[in-house]
N, C-alpha and C positions, 0 to 999 in steps of 0.2 A: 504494500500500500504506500503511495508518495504521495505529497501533499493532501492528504482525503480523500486519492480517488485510488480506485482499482486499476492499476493499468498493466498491461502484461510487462515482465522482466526486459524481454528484447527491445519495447517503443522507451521504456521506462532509461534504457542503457542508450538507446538515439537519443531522446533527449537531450538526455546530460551531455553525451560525445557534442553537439550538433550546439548548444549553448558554449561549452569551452572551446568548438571553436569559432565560434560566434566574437567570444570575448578575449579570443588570442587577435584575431581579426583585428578590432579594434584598437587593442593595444597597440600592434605593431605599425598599424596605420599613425594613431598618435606618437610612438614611440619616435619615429623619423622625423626628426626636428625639419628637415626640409620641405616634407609634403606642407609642414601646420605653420603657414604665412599669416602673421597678423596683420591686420589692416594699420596702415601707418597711422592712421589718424587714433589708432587704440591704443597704440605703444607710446605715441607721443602724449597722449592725452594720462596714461597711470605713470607717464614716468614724472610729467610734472605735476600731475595731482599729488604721487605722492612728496613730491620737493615742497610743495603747498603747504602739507599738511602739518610736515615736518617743522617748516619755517612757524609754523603756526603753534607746534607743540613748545619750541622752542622759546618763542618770545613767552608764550605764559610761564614757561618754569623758570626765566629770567625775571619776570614782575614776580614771583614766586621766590625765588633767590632776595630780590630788593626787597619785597614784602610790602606790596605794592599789588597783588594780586586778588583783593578785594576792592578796589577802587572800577564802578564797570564802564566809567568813561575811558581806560586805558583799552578797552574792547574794540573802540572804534578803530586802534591800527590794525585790528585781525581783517577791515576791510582794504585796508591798502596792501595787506600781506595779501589777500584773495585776488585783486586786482591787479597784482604785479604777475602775480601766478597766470591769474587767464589771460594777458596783455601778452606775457611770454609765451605761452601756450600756441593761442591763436597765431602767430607772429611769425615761429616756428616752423608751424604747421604750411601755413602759405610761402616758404623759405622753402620746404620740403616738396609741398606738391607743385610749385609751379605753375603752369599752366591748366593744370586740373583743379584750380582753388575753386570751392562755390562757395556762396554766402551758406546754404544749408549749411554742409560739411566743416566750416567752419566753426560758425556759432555750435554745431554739434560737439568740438571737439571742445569747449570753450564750457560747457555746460556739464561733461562727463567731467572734466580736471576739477573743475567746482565741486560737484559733487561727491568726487571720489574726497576729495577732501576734506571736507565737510565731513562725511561720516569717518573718516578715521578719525579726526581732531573730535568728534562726538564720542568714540566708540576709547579715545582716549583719557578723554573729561569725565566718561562714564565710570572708567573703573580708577582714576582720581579719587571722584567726589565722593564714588560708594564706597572704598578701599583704601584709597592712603590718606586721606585729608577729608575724614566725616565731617570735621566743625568746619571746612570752609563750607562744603554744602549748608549745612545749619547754620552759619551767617550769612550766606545771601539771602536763604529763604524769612529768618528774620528782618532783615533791612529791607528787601523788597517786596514780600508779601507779608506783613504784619496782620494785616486786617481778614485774611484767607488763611486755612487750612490746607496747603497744598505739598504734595510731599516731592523729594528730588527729582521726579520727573518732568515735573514740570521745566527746569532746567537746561535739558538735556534736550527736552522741546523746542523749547527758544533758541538753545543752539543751532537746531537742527531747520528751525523755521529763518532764522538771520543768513546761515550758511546758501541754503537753495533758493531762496530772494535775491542776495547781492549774486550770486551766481548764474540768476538768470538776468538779471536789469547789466552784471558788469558786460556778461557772454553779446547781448544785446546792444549795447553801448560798442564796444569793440569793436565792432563788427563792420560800424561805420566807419571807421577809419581803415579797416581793411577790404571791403569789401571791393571785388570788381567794382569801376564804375561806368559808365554808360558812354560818358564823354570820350572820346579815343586821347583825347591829350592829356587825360587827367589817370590813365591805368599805368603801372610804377612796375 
């Protein structure tokens, strides 16, 4: 008997043969680094997402060194870290393709770097706030929600909601400045 059913020994033994090599298949297709081409705009997009994020971990454990990392108007340079990020990104990106630049493809690439960023500097704040430094979480949530019950996720929220806004208004913003433009005297 396999999985609940009655099935005879012989179909029971194809199976199995017939799935491992199904999933040697697989493998070795993945295995060849040369068949699995990534899309440039993808490798360019995690490699400065994750420079992004990095830049972005870094300055808080710097305000965190000075002691200076409950202060949340020092937050607003996490927008010009972002912005430098997708300004290089985008930048790059149109350096690389060339004549195959589109505004799509662009602003795409422009939007995954943000993004990716965004949830790692999240996913890094996350186990911060829950794990090495409970009382900074418990001092923001006192000084900015006194009058609410609301517990660290809410946090981690706003992170999350500031990080994919400036990522889509900077991706957007940017764009204009690289985009083709219409004018033949005015394309670089």
């Amino acid at each position: 008997m396999i999985w609940g059913f009655s099935i005879p020994i012989h179909t029971a033994k194809f199976i199995i043969l017939f799935k491992n090599y199904a999933f040697c298949k697989i493998i070795t297709k993945f295995s060849n680094i040369k068949s699995f081409k990534m899309n440039t705009s993808a490798k360019i997009s995690i490699k400065y997402g994750l420079i992004t994020a990095i830049l972005l971990i870094v300055y808080f454990l710097v305000l965190k060194l000075i002691g200076w990392h409950n202060n949340p108007w020092l937050r607003l340079f996490n927008g010009f870290i972002m912005a430098f990020g997708i300004y290089t990104v985008i930048k790059q990106y149109k350096l690389v393709s060339g004549n195959t630049f589109t505004y799509i493809n662009g602003f795409k690439t422009g939007v995954v770097t943000g993004f990716l960023a965004t949830f790692v500097f999240a996913l890094f704040m996350s186990i911060y706030m829950f794990h090495l430094d409970v009382e900074f979480k418990d001092t923001l949530l006192r000084e900015w929600f006194k009058d609410y019950d609301q517990g660290g996720g809410i946090l981690i929220f706003i992170i999350l909601i500031e990080g994919l806004s400036s990522t889509a208004i900077l991706s957007l913003t940017f764009m204009q400045i690289f985009k083709n433009s219409k004018n033949l005297s005015e394309n670089k």
